[in-house]
C-alpha positions, -999 to +999 in steps of 0.1 A: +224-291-364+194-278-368+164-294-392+168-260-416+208-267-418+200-298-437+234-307-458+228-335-482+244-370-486+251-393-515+225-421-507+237-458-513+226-481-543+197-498-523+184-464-520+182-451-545+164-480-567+138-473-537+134-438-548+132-438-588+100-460-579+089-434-559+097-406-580+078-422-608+046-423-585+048-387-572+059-371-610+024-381-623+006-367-594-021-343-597-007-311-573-037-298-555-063-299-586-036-285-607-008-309-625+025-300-632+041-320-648+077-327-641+074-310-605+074-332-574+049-323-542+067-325-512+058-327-472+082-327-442+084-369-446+093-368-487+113-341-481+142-356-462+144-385-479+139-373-516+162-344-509+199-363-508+191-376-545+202-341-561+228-319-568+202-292-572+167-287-559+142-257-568+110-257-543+084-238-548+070-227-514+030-219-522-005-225-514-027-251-521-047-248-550-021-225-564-029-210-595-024-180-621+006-164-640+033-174-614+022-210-610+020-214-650+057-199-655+066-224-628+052-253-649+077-240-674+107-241-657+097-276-644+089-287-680+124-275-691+138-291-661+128-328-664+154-343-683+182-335-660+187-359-637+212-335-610+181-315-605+149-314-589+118-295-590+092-298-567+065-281-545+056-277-509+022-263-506+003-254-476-032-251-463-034-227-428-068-247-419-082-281-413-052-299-407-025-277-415-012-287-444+025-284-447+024-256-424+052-271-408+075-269-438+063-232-443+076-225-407+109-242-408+124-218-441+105-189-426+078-191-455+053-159-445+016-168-463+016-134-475+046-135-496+034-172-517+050-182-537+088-185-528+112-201-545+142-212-526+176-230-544+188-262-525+225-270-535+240-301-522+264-295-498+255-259-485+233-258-450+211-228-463+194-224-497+188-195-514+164-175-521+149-164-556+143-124-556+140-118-594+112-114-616+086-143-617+092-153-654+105-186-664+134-181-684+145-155-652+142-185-630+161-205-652+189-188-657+194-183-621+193-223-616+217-223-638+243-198-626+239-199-589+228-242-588+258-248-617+232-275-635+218-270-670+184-262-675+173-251-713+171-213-718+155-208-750+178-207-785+200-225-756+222-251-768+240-275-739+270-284-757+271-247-772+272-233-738+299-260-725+321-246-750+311-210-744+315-217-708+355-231-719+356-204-740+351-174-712+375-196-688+402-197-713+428-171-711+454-182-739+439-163-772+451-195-796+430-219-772+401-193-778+405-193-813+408-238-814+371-234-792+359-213-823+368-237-849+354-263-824+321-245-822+319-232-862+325-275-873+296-286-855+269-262-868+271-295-900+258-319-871+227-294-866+200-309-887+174-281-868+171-245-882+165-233-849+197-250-837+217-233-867+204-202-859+217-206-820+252-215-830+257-190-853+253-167-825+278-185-798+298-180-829+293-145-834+300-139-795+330-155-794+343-139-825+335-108-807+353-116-777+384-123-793+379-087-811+369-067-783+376-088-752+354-096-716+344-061-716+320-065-744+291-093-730+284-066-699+278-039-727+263-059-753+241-074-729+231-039-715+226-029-755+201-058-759+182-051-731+179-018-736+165-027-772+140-049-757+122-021-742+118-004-774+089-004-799+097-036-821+079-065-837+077-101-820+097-120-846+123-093-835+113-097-793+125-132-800+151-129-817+168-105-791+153-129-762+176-154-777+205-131-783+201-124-745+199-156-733+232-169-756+252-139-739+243-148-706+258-183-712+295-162-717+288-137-687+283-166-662+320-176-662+332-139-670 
């Protein structure tokens, strides 16, 4: 097998009560002048070993001393990342003089200097990771953690028990279990003491309300509808709102 096929293990007990001391150490580092917090820097040594401990991992491929718009939406993706514990973010960042920094890494996932910063997706189990072609903005990179890795990271106006049960709701196939998910969803808005969170449910509501009226056929429209509207001319209260309506949708296409 080659080093590039890498196909992770579950490590053993011992193991990993090694590693959360390790992790602790390398969260609060500073990355090349720059700290990110919740993002781990990796070299070929941490990266073998650290690897095996996730379901998930998203690496940033970069230079050192990275810096500007791409890095910063980065740091928000690993700052929305850091409380799940099947998922990893870190960075592997490379220096072509003196020493070579991480060079090495760079070579073996075919990382050209030119086209810093990649992201790549590690998932547990499958020899090659993939590659991240979409736009560099964090709640893009998010959402594709989430639908190709199949961990939850927080998309804003994003609820995780909200998109558990949209995610049942879009499996379902038996109209009356469809309807019991909606009554689910609709009696646990009272639990919400946050505004913000009220606001959220009331649309996973209003989706699945709309599903049951119009069927699978409306989340590719209506999401084609919202982004069309995004485009347009329209105050930021209302850019957020339909950022939240988008992000909410997506959570029904992904099982669709």
């Amino acid at each position: 097998m080659k080093r590039s096929e890498l196909v992770f293990r579950f490590p053993t007990a011992w193991q990993f009560a090694a590693f959360v001391g390790v992790l602790f150490v390398l969260t609060i580092v500073v990355v090349d002048g720059k700290e990110v917090k919740g993002s781990v820097p990796l070299d070929a040594w941490t990266f073998d070993k650290i690897m095996p401990f996730f379901k998930v991992a998203l690496i940033k491929f970069d230079r050192v001393f990275a810096h500007g718009d791409k890095h910063d939406e980065f740091a928000k993706v690993a700052e929305a990342g850091h409380k799940n514990r099947d998922l990893l973010i870190a960075e592997i960042n490379s220096a072509d003089f003196a020493e070579k920094r991480n060079m090495d890494m760079h070579e073996r996932y075919g990382i050209n200097k030119d086209d810093v910063p990649v992201l790549k997706l590690f998932i547990r189990g499958k020899p090659v990771p993939l590659n991240y072609t979409g736009n560099f903005l964090a709640d893009d990179i998010k959402r594709f953690i989430k639908t190709m890795g199949g961990v939850w990271i927080g998309l804003a106006a994003c609820l995780e028990e909200y998109d558990e049960l949209a995610r049942l709701f879009t499996l379902e196939q038996d109209p009356a279990k469809q309807r019991a998910l909606l009554a689910e969803a609709e009696g646990k808005v009272t639990d919400l003491k946050d505004d913000d969170e009220k606001r959220s449910a009331k649309m996973y509501i209003q989706t699945m309300k709309k599903l049951l009226e119009k069927g699978k056929d409306f989340i590719p429209g209506e999401i084609k509808r919202v982004e069309k509207l995004q485009t347009d001319k329209i105050s930021n209260t209302k850019k957020e709102e339909l950022k939240s309506r988008f992000n909410i949708l997506h959570s029904f296409k992904e099982e669709l």
